[in-house]
TORMI-982636 format. One record per atom (N, C-alpha, C, CB): residue in three letters; chain; atom name; x, y, z. Coordinates in Angstrom, 1 decimal, padded with zeros to 4 digits, m for minus. Glycine has a CB too. Layout:
residues N
   res   chain   atom       c1       c2       c3
   ALA       A     CA        X        Y        Z
...
END
This chain:
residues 124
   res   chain   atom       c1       c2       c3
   UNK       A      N    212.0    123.0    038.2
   UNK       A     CA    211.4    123.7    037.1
   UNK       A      C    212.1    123.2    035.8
   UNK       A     CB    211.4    125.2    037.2
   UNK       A      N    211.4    122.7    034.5
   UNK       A     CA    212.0    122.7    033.8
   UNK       A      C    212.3    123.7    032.7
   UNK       A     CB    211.7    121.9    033.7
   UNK       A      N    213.2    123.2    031.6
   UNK       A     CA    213.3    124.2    030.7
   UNK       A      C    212.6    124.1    029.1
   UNK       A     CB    214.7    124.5    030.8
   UNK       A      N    212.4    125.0    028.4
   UNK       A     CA    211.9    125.1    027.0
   UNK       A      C    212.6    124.6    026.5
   UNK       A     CB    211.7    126.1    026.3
   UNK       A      N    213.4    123.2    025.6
   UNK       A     CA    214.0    122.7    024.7
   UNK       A      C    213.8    123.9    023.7
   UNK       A     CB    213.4    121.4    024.4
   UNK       A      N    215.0    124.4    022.6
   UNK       A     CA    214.6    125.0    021.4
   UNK       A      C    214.7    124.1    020.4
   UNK       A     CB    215.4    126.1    021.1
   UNK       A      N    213.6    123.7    019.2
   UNK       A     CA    213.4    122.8    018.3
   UNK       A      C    213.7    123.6    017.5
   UNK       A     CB    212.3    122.0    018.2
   UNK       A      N    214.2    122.8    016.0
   UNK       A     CA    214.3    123.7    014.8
   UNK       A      C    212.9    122.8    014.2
   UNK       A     CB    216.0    123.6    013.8
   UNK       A      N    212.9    124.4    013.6
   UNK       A     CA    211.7    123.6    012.6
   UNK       A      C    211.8    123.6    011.3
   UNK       A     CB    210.4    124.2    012.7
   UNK       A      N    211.2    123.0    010.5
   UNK       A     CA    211.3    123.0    008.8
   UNK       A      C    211.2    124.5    008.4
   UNK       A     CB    210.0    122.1    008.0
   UNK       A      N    211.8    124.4    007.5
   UNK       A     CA    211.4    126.2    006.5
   UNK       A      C    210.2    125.8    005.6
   UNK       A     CB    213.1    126.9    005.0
   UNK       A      N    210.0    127.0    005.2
   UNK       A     CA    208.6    126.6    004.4
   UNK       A      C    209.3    126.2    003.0
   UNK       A     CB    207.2    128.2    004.2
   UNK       A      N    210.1    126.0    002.6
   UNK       A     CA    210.8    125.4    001.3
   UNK       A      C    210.8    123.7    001.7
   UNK       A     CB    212.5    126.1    001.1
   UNK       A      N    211.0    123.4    002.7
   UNK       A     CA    212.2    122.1    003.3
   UNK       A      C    210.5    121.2    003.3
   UNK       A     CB    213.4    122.5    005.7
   UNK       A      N    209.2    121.8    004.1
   UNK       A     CA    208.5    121.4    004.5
   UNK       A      C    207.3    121.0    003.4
   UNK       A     CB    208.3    122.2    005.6
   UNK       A      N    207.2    121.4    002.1
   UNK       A     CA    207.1    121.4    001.1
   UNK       A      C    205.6    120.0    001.0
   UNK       A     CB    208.7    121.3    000.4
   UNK       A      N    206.9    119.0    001.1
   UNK       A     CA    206.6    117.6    000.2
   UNK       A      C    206.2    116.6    001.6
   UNK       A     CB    208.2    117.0   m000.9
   UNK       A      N    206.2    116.9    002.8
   UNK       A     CA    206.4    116.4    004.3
   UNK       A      C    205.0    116.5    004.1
   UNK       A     CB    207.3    117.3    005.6
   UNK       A      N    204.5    115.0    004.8
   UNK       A     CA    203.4    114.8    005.3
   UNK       A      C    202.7    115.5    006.1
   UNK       A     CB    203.5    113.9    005.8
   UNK       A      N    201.4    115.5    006.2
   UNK       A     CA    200.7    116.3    007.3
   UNK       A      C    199.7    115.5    007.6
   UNK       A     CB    200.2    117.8    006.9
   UNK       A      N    198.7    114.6    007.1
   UNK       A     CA    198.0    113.8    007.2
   UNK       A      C    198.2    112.9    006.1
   UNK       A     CB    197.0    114.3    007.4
   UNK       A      N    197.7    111.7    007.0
   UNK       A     CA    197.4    110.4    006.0
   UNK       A      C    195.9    109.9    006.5
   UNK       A     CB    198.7    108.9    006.4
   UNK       A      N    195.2    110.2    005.8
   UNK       A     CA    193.4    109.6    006.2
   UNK       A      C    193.2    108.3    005.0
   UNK       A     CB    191.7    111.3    005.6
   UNK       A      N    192.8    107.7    006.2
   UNK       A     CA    192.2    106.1    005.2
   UNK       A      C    190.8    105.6    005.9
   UNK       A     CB    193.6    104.4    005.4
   UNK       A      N    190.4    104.9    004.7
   UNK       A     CA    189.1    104.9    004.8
   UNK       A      C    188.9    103.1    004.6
   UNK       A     CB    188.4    105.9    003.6
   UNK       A      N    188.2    102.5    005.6
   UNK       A     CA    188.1    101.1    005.7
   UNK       A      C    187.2    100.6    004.4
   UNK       A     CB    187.6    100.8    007.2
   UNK       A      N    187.4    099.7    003.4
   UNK       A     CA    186.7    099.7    001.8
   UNK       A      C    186.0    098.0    002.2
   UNK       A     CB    188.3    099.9   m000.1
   UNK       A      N    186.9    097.5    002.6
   UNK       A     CA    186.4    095.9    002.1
   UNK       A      C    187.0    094.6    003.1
   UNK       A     CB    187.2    095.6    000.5
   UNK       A      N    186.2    093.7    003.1
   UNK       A     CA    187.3    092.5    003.6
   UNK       A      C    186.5    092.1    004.9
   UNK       A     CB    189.1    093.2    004.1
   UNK       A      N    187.1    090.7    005.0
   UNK       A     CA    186.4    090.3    006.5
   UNK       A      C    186.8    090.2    007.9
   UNK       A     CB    186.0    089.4    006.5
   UNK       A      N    185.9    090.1    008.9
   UNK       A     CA    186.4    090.5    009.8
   UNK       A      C    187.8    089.4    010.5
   UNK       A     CB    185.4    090.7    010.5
   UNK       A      N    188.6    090.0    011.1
   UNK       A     CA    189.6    089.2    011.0
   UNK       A      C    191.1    089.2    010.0
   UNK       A     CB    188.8    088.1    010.8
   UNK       A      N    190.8    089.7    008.4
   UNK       A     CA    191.5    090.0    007.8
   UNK       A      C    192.2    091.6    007.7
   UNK       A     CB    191.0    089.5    007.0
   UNK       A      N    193.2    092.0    006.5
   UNK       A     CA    193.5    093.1    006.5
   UNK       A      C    192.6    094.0    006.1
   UNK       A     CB    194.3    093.2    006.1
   UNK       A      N    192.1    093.7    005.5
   UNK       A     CA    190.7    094.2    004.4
   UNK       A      C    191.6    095.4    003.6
   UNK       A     CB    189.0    095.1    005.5
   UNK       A      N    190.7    096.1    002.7
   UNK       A     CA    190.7    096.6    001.9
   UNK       A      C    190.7    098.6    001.8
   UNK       A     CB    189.8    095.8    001.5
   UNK       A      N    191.5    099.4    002.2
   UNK       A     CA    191.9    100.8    002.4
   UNK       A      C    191.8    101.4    001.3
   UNK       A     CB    193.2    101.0    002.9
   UNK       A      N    191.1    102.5    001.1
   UNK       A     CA    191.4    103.6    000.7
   UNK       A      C    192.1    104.6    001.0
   UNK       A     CB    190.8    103.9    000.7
   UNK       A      N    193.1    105.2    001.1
   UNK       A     CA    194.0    106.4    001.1
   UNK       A      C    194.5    107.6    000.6
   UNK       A     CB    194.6    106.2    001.0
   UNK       A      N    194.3    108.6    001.4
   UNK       A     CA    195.1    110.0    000.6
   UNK       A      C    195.7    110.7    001.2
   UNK       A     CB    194.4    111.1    000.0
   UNK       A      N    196.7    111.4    001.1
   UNK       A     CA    198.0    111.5    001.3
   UNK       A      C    198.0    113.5    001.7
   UNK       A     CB    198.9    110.9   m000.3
   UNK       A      N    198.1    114.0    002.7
   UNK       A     CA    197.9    115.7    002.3
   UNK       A      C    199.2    116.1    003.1
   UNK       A     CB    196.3    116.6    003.0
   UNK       A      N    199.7    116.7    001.7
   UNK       A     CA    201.3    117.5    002.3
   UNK       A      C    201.4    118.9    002.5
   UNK       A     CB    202.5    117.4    001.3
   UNK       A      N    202.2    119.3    003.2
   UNK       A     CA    202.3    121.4    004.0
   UNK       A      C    201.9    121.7    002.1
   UNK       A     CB    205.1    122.5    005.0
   UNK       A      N    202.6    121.6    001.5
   UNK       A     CA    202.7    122.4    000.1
   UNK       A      C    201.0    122.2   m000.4
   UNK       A     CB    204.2    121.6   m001.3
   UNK       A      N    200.5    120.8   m000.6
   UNK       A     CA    198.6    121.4   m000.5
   UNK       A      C    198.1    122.0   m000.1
   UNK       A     CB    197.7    120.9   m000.3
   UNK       A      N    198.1    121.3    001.4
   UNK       A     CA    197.5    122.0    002.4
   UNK       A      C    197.9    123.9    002.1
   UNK       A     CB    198.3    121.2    004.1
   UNK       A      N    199.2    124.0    002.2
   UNK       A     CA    199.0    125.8    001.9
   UNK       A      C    198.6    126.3    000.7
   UNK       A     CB    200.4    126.7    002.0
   UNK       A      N    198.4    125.7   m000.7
   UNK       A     CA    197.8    125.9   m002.1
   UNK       A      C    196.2    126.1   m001.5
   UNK       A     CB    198.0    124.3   m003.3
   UNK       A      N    195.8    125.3   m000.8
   UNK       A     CA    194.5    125.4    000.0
   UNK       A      C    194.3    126.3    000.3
   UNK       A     CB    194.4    124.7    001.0
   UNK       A      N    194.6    127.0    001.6
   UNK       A     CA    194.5    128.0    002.6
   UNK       A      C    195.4    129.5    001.9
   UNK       A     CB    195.2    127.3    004.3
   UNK       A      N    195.9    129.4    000.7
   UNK       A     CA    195.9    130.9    000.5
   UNK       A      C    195.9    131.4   m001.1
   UNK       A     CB    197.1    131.4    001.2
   UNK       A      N    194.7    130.2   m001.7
   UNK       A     CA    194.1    131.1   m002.6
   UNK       A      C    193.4    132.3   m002.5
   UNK       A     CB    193.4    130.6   m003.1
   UNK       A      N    194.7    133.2   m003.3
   UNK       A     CA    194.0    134.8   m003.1
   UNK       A      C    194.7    135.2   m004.1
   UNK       A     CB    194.1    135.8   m001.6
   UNK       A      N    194.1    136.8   m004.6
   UNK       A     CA    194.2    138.0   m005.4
   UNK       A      C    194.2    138.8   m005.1
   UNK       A     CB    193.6    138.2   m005.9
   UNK       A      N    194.9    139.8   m005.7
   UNK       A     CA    194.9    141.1   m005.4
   UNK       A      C    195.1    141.9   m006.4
   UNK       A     CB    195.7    141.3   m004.7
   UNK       A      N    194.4    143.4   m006.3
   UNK       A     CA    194.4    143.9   m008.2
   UNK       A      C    194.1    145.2   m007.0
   UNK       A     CB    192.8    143.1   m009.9
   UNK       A      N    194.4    146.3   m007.9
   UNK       A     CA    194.2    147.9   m007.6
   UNK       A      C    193.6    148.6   m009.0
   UNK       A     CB    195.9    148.5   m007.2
   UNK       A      N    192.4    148.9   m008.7
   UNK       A     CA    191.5    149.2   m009.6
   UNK       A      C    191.7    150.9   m009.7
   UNK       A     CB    190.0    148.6   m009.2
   UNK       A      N    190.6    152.0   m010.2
   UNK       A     CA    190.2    153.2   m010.1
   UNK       A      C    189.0    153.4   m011.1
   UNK       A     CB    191.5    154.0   m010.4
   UNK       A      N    187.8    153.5   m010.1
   UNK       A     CA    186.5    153.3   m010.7
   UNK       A      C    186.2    154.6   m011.4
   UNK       A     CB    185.5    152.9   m009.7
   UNK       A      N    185.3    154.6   m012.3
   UNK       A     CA    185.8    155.7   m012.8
   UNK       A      C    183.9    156.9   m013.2
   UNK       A     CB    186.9    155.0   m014.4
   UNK       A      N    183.0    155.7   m013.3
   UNK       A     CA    181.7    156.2   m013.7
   UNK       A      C    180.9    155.9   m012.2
   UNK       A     CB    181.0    155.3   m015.2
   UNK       A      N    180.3    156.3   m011.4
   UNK       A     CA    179.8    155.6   m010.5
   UNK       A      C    178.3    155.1   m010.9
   UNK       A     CB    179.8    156.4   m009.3
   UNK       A      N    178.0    153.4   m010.3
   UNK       A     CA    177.4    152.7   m011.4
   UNK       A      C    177.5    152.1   m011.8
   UNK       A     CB    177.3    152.8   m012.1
   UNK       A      N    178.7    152.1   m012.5
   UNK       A     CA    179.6    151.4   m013.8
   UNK       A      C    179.7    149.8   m012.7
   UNK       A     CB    181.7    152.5   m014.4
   UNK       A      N    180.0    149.3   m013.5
   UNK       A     CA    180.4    147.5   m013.5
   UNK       A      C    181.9    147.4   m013.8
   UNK       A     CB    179.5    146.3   m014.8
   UNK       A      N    182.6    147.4   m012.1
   UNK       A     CA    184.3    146.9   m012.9
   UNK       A      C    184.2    145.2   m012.4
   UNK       A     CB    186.3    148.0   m012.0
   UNK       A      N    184.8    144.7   m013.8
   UNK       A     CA    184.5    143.4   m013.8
   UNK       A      C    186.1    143.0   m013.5
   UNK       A     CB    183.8    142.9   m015.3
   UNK       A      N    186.2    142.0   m012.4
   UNK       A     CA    187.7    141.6   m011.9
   UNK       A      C    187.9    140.3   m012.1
   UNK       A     CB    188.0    141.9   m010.2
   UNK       A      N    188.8    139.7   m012.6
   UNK       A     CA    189.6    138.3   m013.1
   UNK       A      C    190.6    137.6   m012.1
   UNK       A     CB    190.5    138.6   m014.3
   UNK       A      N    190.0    136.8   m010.9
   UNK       A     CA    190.7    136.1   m010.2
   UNK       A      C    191.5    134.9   m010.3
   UNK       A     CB    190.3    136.1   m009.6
   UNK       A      N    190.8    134.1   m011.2
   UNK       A     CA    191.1    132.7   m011.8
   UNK       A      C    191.4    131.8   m010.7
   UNK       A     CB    192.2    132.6   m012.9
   UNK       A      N    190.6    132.1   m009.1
   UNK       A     CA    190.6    131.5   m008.2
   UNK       A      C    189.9    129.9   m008.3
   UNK       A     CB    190.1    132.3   m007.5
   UNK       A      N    188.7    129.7   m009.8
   UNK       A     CA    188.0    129.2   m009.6
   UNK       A      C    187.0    128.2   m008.8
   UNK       A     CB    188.3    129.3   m010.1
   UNK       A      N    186.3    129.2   m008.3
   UNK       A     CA    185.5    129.3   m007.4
   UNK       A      C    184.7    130.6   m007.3
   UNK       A     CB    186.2    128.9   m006.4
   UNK       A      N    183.0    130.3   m007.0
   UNK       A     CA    182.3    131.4   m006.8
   UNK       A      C    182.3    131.8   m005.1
   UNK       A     CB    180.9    131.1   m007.5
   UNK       A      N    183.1    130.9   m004.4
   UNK       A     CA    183.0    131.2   m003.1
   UNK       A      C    184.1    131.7   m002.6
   UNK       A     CB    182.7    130.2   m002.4
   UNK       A      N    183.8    133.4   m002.6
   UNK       A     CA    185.1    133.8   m002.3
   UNK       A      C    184.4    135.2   m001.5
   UNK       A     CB    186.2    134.0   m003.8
   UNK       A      N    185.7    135.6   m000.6
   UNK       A     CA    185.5    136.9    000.4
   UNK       A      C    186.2    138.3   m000.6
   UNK       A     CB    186.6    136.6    002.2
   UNK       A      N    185.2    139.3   m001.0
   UNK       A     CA    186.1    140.6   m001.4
   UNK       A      C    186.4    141.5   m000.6
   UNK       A     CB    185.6    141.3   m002.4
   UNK       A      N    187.4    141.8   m000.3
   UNK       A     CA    187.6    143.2    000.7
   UNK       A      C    188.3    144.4   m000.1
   UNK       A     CB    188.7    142.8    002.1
   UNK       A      N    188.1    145.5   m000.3
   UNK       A     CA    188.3    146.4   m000.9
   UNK       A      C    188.8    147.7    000.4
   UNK       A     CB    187.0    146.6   m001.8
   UNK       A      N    189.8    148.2   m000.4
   UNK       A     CA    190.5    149.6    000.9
   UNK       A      C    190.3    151.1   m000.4
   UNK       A     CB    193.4    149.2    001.5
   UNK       A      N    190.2    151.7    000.3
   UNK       A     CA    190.5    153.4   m000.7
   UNK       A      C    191.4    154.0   m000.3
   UNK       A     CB    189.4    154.6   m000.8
   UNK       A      N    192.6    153.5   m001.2
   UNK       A     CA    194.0    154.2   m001.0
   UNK       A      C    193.8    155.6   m000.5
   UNK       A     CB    194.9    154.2   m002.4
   UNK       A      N    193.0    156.4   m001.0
   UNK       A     CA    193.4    158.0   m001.2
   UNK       A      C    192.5    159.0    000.1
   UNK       A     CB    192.8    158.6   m003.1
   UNK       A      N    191.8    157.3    000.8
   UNK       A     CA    191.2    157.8    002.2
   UNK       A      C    191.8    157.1    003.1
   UNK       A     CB    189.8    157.7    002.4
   UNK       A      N    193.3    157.4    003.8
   UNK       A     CA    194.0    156.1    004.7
   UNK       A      C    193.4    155.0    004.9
   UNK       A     CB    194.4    156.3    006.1
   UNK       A      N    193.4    154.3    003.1
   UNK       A     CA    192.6    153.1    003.3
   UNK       A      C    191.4    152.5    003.7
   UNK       A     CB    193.0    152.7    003.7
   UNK       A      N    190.4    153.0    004.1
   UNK       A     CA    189.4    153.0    004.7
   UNK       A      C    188.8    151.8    004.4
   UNK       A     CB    188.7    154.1    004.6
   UNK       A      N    188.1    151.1    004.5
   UNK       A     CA    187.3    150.1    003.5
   UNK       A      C    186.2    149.9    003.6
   UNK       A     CB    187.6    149.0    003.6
   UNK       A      N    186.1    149.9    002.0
   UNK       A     CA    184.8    150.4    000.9
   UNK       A      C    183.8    149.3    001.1
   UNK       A     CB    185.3    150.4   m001.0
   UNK       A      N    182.8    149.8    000.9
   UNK       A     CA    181.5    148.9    000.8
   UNK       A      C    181.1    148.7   m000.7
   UNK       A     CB    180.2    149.6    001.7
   UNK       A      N    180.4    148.2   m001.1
   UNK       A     CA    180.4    147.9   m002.4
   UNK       A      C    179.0    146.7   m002.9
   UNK       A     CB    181.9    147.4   m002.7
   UNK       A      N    179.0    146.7   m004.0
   UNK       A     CA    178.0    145.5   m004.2
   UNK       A      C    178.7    144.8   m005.3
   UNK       A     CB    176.5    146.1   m004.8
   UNK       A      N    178.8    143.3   m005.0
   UNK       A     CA    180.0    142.7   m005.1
   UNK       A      C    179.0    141.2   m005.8
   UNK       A     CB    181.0    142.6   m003.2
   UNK       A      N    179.2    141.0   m007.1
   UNK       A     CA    178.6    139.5   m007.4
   UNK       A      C    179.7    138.6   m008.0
   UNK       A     CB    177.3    139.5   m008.4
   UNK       A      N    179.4    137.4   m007.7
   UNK       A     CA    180.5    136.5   m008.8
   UNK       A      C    179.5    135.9   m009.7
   UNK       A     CB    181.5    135.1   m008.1
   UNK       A      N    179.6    136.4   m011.0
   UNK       A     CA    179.0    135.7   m011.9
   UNK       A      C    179.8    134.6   m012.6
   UNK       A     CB    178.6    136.6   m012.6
   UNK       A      N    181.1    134.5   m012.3
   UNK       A     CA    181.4    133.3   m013.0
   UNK       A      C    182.8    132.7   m012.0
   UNK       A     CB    181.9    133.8   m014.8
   UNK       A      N    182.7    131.5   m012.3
   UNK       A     CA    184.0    131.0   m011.2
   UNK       A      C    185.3    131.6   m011.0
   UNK       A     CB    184.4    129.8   m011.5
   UNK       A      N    185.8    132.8   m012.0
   UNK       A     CA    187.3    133.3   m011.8
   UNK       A      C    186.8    135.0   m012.1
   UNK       A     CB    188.6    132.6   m013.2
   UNK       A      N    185.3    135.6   m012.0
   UNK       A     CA    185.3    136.6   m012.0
   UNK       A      C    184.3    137.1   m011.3
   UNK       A     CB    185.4    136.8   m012.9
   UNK       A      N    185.0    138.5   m010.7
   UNK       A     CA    184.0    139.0   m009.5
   UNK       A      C    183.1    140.4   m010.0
   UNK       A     CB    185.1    139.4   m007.9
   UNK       A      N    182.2    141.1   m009.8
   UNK       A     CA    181.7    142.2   m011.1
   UNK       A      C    181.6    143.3   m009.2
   UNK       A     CB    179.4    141.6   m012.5
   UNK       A      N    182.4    144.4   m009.3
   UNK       A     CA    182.2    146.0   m008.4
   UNK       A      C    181.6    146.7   m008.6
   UNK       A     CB    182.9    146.9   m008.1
   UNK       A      N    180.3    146.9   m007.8
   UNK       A     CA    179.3    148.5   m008.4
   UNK       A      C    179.5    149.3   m007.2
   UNK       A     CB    177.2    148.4   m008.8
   UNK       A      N    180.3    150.0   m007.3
   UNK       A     CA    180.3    151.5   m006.4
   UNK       A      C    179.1    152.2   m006.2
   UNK       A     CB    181.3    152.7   m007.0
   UNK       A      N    178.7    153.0   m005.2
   UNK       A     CA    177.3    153.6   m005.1
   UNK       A      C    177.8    154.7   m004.6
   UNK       A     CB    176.0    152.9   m004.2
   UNK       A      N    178.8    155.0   m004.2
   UNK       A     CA    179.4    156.5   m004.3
   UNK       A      C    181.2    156.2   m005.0
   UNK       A     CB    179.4    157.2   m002.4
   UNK       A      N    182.0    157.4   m005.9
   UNK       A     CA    183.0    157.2   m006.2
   UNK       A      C    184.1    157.2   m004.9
   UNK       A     CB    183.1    158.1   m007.2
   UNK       A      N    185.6    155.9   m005.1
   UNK       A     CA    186.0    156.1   m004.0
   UNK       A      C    187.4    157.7   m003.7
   UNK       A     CB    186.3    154.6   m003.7
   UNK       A      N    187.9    157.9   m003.0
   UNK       A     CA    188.9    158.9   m003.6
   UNK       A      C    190.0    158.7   m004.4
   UNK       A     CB    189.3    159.5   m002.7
   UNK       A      N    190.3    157.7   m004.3
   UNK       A     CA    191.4    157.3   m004.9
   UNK       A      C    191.8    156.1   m005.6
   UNK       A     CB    192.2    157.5   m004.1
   UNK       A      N    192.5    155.3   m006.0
   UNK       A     CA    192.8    153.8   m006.3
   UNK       A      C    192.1    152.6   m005.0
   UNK       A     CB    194.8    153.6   m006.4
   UNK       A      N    191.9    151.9   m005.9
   UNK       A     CA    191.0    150.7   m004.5
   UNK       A      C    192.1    149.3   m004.9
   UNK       A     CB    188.5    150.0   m005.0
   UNK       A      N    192.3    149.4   m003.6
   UNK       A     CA    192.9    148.0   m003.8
   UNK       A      C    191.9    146.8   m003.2
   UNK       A     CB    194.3    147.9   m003.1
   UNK       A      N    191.5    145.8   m004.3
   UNK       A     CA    190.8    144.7   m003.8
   UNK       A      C    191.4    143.6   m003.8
   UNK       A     CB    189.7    144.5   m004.3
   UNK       A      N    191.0    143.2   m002.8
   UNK       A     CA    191.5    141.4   m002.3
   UNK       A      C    190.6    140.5   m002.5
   UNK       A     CB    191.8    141.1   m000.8
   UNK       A      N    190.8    139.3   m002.6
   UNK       A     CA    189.8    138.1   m003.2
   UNK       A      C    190.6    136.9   m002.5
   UNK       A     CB    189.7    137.8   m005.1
   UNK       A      N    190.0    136.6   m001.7
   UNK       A     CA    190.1    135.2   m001.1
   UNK       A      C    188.9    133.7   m001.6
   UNK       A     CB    189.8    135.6    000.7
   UNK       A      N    189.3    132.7   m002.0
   UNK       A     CA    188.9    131.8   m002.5
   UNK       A      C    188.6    131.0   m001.8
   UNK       A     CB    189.6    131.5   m003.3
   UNK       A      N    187.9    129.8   m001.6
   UNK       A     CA    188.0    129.0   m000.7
   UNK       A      C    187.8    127.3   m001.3
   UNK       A     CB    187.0    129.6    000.3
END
């Protein structure tokens, strides 16, 4: 039977600027020769700029109705909102939720919630 080797792995500081993919794209040239590549380069530190554009803000709505207008500067209109109501063990709120503009999301509550809402905004 063998055994688990223990590897060390990079820290998320160390792993930063470290390759993760190299994609190239065949451009030109004939057959037989080297021809002509396109290339780009994607490191841990993009790749995670990528995968965790997000926001977070703790609101307290106050008119039910009312329009609270939220500032993510995710830009992008393609984004997930999830909202909790602190002052109900968090529960999470339903809501009517639009992005009218690439870094801003607009909340209409259809009932008030009990307490502070904390909303999240994931970007994509």
């Amino acid at each position: 039977m063998s055994k688990l080797k223990e590897q060390t792995l990079f820290s998320a500081s160390s792993i930063n600027n470290k390759d993760l993919f190299w994609i190239s794209k065949y451009i030109s040239g004939t057959e037989g020769s080297a021809g002509t590549y396109s290339t780009f380069r994607i490191t841990a530190g993009q790749l995670r700029s990528l995968l965790t554009k997000q926001y977070t803000e703790e609101i307290t709505p106050v008119t039910v109705g009312s329009v609270n207008t939220i500032t993510h500067n995710l830009n992008t209109k393609a984004v997930i909102v999830q909202m909790y109501d602190q002052g109900n063990d968090n529960v999470q709120i339903i809501a009517e939720i639009k992005t009218p503009t690439v870094n801003t999301v607009t909340v209409t509550f259809s009932e008030n919630p009990v307490g502070t809402v904390t909303v999240v905004i994931i970007g994509a």
